[in-house]
C-alpha positions in Angstrom: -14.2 -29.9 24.6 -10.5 -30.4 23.3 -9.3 -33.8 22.8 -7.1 -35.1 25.7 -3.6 -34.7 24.5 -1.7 -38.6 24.8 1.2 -39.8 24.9 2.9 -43.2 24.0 5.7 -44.3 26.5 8.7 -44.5 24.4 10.8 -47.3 25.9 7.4 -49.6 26.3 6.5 -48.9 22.0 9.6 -49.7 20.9 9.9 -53.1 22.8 6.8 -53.9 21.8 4.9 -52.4 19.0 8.2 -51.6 17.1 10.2 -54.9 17.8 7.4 -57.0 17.1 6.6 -55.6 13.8 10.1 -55.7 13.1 10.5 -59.6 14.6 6.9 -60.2 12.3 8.8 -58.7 9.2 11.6 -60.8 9.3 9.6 -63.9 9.6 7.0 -63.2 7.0 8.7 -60.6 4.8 5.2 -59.1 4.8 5.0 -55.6 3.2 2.9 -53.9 5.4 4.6 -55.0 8.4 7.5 -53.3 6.7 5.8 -50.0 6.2 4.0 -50.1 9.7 7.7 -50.5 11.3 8.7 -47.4 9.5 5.7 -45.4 10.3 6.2 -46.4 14.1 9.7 -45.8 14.0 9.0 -42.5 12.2 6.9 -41.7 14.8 8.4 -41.7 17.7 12.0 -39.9 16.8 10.6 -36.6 18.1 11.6 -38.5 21.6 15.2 -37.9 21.0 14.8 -34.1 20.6 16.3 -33.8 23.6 19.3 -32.1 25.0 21.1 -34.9 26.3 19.8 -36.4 23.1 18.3 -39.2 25.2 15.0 -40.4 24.1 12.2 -38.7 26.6 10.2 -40.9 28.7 7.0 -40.1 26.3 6.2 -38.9 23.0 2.8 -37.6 21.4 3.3 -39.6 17.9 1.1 -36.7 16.0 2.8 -33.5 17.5 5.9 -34.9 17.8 6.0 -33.3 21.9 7.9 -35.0 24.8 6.9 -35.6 28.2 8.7 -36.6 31.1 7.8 -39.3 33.4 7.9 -40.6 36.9 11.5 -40.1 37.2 11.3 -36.4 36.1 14.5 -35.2 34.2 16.0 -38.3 35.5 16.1 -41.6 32.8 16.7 -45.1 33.2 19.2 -46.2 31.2 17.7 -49.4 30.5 14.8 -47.4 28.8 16.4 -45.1 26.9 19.4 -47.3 25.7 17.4 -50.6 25.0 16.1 -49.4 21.0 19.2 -49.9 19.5 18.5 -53.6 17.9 15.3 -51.9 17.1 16.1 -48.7 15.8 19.9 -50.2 14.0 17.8 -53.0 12.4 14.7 -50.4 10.9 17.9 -48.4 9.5 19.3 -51.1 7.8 16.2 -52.2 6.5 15.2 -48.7 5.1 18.4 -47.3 4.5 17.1 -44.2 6.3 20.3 -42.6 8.1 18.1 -40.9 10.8 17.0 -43.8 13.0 20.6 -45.1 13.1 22.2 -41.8 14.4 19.4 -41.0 16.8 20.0 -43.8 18.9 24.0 -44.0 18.1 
């Protein structure tokens, strides 16, 4: 029997999982928490392969597909538009152009 195919809500990671490894780097200047950050961050930019290029309501962080969620093709702009501190600040600290312009 197949695995069940997940997906991690975009707007609830990056508040979260992202800005808290991010908030635990800047405190502790901890390496890993570093690399995590990035791996997270890395993760989750198939979200903005959209056509709006608005991050989807859900991602599946090993394919890389999008789902859409209780609003449909609707968002909320407080989802989609609250990971820029968090997507801006993993930019600056990796120099990696890609997270900066996906959510700019």
């Amino acid at each position: 029997m197949p695995a069940k195919v997940r997906y991690a809500r975009f707007f609830e990671t990056v508040i979260r999982y992202l800005g808290g490894l991010l908030s635990a780097y800047a405190l502790s200047h901890d390496p890993l928490l570093f690399s995590r950050a990035d791996d997270l961050g890395a993760a989750l930019l198939p979200a903005f392969n959209t056509t709006s290029g608005l991050p989807a309501f859900s991602v599946n962080t090993v394919s890389g597909q999008v789902a859409q969620g209780w609003t449909g093709k609707d968002v909320l702009w407080s989802e989609v538009l609250s990971c820029q501190l968090e997507y801006k600040y993993l930019a600056y600290l990796t120099g990696r152009t890609p997270y900066y312009t996906a959510v700019e």
